[in-house]
PLY file of the C-alpha trace (Angstrom):
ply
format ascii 1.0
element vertex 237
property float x
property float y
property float z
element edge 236
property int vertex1
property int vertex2
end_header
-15.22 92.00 -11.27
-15.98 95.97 -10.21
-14.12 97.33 -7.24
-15.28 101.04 -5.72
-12.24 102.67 -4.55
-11.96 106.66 -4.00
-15.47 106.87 -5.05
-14.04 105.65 -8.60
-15.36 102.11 -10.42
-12.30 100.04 -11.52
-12.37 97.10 -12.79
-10.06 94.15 -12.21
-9.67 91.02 -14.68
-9.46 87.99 -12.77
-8.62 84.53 -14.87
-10.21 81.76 -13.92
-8.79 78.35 -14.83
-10.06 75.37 -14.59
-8.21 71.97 -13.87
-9.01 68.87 -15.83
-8.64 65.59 -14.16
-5.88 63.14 -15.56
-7.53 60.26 -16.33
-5.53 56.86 -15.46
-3.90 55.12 -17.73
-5.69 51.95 -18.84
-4.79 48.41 -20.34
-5.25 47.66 -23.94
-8.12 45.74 -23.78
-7.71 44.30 -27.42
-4.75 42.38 -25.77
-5.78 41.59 -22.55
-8.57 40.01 -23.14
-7.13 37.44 -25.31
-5.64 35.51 -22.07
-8.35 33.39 -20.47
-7.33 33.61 -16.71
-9.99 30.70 -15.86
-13.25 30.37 -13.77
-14.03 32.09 -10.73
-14.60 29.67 -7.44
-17.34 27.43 -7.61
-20.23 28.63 -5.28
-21.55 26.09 -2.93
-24.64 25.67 -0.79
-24.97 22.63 1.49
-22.65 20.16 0.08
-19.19 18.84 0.82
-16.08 21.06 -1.34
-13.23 19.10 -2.87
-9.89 20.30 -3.85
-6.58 19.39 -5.08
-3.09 20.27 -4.74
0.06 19.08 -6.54
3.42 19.11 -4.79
6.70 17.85 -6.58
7.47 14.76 -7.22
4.57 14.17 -9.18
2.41 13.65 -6.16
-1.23 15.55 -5.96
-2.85 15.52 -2.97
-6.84 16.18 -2.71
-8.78 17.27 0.64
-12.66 17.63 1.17
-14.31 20.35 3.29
-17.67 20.63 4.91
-20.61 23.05 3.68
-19.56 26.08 6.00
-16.69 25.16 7.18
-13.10 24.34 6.37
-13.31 21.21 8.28
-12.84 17.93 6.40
-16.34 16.47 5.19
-17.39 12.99 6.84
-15.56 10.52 4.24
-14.98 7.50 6.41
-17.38 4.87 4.80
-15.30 5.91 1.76
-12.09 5.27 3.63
-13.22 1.42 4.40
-14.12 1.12 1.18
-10.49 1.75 -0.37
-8.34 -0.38 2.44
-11.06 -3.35 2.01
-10.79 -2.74 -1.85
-7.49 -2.51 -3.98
-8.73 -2.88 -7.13
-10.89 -0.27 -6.16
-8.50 2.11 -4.80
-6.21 1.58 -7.67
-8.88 2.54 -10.23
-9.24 5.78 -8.53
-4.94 6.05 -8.33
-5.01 6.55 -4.21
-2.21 4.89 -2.88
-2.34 6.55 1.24
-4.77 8.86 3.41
-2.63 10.76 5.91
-2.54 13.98 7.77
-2.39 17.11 6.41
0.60 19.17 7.24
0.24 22.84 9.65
3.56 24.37 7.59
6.94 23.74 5.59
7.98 24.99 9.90
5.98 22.70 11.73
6.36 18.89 11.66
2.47 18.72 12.94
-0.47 17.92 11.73
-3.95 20.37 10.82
-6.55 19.88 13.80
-10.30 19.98 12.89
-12.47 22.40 15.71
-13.79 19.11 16.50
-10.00 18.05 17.49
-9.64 15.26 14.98
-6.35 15.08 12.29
-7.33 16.68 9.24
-7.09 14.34 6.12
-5.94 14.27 2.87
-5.51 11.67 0.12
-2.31 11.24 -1.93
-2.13 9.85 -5.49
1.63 9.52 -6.72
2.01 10.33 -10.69
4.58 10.55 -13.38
5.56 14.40 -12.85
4.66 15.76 -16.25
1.18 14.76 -15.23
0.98 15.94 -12.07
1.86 19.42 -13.37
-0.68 19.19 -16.18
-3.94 21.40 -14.28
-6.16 18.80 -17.10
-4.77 16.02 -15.25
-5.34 17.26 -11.34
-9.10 18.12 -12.37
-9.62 15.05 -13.95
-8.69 12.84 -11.39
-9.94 15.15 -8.70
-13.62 14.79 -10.45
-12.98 10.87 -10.77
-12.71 10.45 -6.65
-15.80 13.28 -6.72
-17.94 11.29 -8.61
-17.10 8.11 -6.41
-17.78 10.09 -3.24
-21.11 10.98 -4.67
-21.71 7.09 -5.45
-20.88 6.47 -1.52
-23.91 4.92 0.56
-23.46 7.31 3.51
-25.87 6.84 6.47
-26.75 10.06 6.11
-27.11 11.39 2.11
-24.35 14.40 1.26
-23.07 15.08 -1.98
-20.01 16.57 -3.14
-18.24 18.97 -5.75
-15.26 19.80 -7.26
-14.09 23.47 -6.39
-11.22 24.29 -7.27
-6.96 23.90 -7.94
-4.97 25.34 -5.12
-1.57 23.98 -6.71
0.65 27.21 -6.26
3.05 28.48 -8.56
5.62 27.86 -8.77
4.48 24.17 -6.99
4.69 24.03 -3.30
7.31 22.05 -2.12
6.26 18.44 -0.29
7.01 19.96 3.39
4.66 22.15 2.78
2.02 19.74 3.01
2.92 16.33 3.78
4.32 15.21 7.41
8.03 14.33 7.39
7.38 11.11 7.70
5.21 10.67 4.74
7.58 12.41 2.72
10.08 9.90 3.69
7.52 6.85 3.20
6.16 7.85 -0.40
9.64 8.27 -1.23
10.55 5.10 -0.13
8.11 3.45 -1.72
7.49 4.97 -4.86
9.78 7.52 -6.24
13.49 6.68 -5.54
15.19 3.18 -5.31
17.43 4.11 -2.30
17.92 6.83 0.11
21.58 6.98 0.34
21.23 7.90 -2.92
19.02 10.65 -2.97
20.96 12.18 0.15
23.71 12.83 -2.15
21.95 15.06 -4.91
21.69 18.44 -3.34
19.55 19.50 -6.35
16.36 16.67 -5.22
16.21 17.32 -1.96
16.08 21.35 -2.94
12.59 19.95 -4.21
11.45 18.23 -1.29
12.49 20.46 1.19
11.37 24.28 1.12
12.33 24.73 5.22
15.78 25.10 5.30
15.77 23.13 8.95
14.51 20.42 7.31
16.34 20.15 4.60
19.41 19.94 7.20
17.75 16.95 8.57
17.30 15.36 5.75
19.62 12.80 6.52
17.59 11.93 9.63
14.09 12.46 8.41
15.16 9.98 5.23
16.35 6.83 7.44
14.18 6.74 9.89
10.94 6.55 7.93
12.14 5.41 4.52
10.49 2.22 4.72
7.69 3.15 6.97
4.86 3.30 3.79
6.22 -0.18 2.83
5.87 -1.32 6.14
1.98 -0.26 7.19
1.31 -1.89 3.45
2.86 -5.21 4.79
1.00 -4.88 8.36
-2.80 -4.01 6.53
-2.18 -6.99 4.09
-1.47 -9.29 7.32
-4.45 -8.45 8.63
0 1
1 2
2 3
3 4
4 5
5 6
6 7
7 8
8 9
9 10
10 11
11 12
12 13
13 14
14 15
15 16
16 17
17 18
18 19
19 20
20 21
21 22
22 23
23 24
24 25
25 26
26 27
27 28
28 29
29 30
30 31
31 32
32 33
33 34
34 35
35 36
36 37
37 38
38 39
39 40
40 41
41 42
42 43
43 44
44 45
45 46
46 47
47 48
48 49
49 50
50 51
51 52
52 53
53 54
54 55
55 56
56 57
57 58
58 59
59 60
60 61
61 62
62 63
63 64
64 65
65 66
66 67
67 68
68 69
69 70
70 71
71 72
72 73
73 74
74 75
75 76
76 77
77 78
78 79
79 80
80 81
81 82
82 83
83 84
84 85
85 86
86 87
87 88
88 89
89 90
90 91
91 92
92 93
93 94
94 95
95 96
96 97
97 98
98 99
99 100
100 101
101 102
102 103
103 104
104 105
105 106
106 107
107 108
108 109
109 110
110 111
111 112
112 113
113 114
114 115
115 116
116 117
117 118
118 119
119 120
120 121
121 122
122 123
123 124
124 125
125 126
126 127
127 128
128 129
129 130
130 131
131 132
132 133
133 134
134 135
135 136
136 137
137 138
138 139
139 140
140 141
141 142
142 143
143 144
144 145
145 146
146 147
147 148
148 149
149 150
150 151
151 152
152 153
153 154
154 155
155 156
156 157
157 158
158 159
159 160
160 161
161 162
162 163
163 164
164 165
165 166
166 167
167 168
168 169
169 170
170 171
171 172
172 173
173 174
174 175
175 176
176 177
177 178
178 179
179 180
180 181
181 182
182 183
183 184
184 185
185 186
186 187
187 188
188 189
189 190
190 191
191 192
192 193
193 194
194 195
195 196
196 197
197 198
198 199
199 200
200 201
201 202
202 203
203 204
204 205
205 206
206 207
207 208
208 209
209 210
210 211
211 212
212 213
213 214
214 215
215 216
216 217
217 218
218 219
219 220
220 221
221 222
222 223
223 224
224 225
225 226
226 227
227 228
228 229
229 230
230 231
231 232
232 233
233 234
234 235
235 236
């Protein structure tokens, strides 16, 4: 660079440097991508979605959901078809449709936008398999491909889309009413209540809310026997 001053040239060195950008630091791909990390959501267009979920205890609980919507599908025909059928609901390892639960805080049921209770079907397992992802699929595609066998008055198909079992598993009031907790209990995982009341370390697993956990005592007797009982009322019928 050339300056005049005085009438005189001088010249003036002026450095220029130039900053690089840092570049950021990356994985090591050679390792990474040795972990498969699974599928990505299965894309739907115009049928019904199924999922499942697995909560302690070794129970898995699976819920539909219609094309557009996270409403539950129309699955009533199927619903006759497993309290008319045992056999048939015990091939397919349903034991109960009940409500699905709002949150671990409130003892309330998920409304539809059309106002109905939102649905979900329960399937009670030894634990091991409930927490095998192999297993949930499996018998999540079994109840798919009987949906899909359904004669609905009006034709609708349905697919499997995916595990929403968290990790680690959500606890069961986090999706089951307090009453069904007590009721599946009662009549399929633990002999007597009284019993279970005194094991801090099980109820811990059935209880994430620590309000209900404190009524545990309450929740437990009052509808221990009520699964046993609407199984006694439907066979009356």
């Amino acid at each position: 660079m050339t300056k005049k001053h005085n009438d005189k040239q001088e010249t003036v060195k002026v450095e220029i440097t130039t900053k690089h950008k840092k570049e950021p630091t990356r994985k090591n791909l050679t390792t990474q991508k040795n972990v498969f990390i699974g599928a990505s959501p299965t894309k739907t267009k115009g049928v019904n979605k199924v999922f499942v979920t697995a909560t302690t205890n070794g129970i898995l609980l699976l819920r539909t959901e219609k094309p557009f919507s996270t409403d539950d599908a129309f699955t009533n025909t199927f619903n006759v078809d497993l309290l008319a059928n045992p056999e048939y609901s015990a091939e397919l390892n349903i034991q109960k449709v009940c409500d699905r639960r709002e949150s671990s805080s409130k003892n309330t049921p998920i409304i539809t936008s059309r106002g109905w209770n939102s649905k979900q079907y329960v399937s009670v397992n030894p634990v091991l398999d409930a927490e095998n992802e192999s297993f949930r699929k499996k018998w999540a595609e079994n109840i798919v491909t009987a949906l899909n066998k359904v004669d609905w008055t009006y034709g609708q198909k349905f697919i499997f889309c995916g595990d929403d079992t968290q990790n680690p598993i959500g606890k069961m009031d986090k999706y089951l009413l307090n009453q069904d907790i007590a009721g599946v209990l009662g009549a399929y995982i633990y002999e007597d209540a009284n019993e279970l009341l005194t094991s801090d370390e099980d109820l811990k697993n059935i209880f994430e809310n620590e309000a209900n956990l404190n009524e545990a005592y309450s929740i437990l007797h009052t509808h221990w026997l009520c699964w046993t009982a609407d199984e006694k009322n439907e066979n009356s019928k």
